[in-house]
Residue, then its C-alpha position, 0 to 999 in steps of 0.5 A: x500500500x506505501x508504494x502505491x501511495x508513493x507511485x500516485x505522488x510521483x505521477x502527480x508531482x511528473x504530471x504537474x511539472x510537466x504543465x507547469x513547464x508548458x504554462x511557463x513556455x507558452x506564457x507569452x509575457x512575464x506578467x501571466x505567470x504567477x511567483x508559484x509557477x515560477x518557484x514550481x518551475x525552477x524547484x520542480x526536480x527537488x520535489x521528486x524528493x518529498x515521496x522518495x524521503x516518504x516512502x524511505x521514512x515509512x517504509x523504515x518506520x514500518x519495518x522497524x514497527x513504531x507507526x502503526x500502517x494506518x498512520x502512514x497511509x493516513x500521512x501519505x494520503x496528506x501529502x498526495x493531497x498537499x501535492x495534488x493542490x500545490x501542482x493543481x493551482x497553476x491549472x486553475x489559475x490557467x483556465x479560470 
């Protein structure tokens, strides 16, 4: 179950640097861009680390039995949500 919470952040996080790439690219002036697709744009490797350090965390706390599963797929469920959003608002602020 934590790798398969891990792999739906991954493509979240994939899936939405790959749109904010296209925004930035396609904006046709500086002022269409907000600082949140710029901070994405230029930060958007370093977020691959947040579900790799995760799921290294849970699987270590899982393996060592201090969480209990339910804890940490509550947490990892958390995080996909935080990172859905984060990755979401460029869309949005996009089309709306």
């Amino acid at each position: 179950m934590i790798y398969s919470i891990a792999g739906f952040q991954f493509i979240f996080i994939a899936i939405g640097l790959l749109f904010v790439n296209v925004i930035v690219k396609v904006a046709t002036a500086s002022s269409d861009l907000t600082r949140l697709d710029y901070s994405l744009f230029h930060a958007g490797l370093y977020l691959f680390l947040i579900p790799a350090v995760w799921l290294t965390l849970a699987n270590f706390l899982q393996n060592q039995s201090l969480v209990s599963d339910r804890t940490l797929r509550v947490s990892g469920y958390i995080l996909t949500a935080v990172l859905l959003v984060l990755l979401g608002v460029p869309l949005v602020e996009l089309y709306f």
